[in-house]
MARVEX-27151 format. One record per residue (C-alpha): z, x, y; chain. Coordinates in steps of 0.001 Angstrom, whole numbers, plus 524288, in hexadecimal, padded with zeros to 5 digits. Example, Ala and Ser with C-alpha at 12.3 -4.5 7.8 and 13.67 -1.06 7.14 Angstrom:
     up   east  north  chain
  81E78  8300C  7EE6C      A
  81BE4  83566  7FBDC      A
END
This chain:
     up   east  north  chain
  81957  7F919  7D7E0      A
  82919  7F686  7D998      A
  824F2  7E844  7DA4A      A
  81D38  7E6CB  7CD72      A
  82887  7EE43  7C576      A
  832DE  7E6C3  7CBAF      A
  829C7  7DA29  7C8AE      A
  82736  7DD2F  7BC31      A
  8369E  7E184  7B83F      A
  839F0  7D435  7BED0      A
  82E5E  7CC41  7B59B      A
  8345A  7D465  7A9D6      A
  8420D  7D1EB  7ACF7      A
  83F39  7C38E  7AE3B      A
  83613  7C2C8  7A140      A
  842AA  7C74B  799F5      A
  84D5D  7C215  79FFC      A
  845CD  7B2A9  79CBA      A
  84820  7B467  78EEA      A
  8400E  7BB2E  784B0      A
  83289  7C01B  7887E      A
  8280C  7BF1C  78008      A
  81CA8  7C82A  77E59      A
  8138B  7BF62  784E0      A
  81E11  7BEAB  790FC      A
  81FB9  7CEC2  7912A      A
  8118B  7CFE3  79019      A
  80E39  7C67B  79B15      A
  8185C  7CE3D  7A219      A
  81092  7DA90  7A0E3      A
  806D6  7D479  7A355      A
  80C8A  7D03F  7B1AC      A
  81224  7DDF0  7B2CE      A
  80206  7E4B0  7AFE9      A
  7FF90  7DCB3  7B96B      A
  808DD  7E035  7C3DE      A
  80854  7ED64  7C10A      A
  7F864  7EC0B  7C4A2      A
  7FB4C  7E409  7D06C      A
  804BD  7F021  7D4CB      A
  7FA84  7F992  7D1D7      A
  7F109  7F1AA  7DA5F      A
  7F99F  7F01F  7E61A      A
  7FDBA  7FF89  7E51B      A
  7EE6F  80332  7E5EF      A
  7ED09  7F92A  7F0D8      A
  7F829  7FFB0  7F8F6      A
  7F44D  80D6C  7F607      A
  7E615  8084B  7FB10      A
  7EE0C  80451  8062C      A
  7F50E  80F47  809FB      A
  7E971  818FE  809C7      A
  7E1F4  80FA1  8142D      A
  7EFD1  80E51  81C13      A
  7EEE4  81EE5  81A5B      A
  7E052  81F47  81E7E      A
  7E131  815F1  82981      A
  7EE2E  81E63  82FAB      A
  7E65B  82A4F  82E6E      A
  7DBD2  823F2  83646      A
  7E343  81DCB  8404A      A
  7EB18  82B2A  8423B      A
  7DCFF  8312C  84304      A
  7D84A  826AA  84CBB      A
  7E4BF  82985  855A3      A
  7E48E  83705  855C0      A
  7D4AD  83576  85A2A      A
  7D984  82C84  8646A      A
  7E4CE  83517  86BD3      A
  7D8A5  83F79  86B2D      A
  7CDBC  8379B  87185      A
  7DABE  83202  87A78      A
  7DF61  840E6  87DA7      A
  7CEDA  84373  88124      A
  7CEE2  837F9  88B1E      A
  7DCBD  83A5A  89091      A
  7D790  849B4  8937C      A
  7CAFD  84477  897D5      A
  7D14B  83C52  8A0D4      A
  7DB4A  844EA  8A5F7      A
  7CEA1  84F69  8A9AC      A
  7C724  845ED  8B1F4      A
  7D5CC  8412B  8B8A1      A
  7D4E5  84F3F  8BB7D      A
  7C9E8  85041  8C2EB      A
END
């Protein structure tokens, strides 16, 4: 999002700094700037996306592990009884 406004202040800057825009140049620049703005919008839903599989796949994995030190701790006692006898 910081990159599309800083893109789009440095387009605008640029547009007005080459001389006199005309309507036709500001409007193209909005144009861009819709644009960006979309392509931001886009890549914000794609990382939120992101982030609730990263969140899904720790909670499994954190699941998974805790299953495995139980089913290790049932083995380790299992063994220990039959060193026992």
């Amino acid at each position: 999002m910081m990159n599309a406004t800083k893109l789009s202040i440095v387009l605008l800057a640029a547009g007005l700094t080459v001389g006199c825009a005309s309507k036709s140049d500001l409007a193209a620049l909005q144009t861009q700037v819709d644009g960006l703005k979309a392509e931001v919008s886009s890549v914000k839903s794609t990382a939120d996306e992101a982030l609730s599989a990263a969140t899904s796949a720790d909670a499994a994995a954190k699941r998974a592990a805790a299953a495995a030190e139980e089913v290790n701790a049932k083995l380790d006692r299992g063994f220990r009884k039959g060193a026992m006898k």
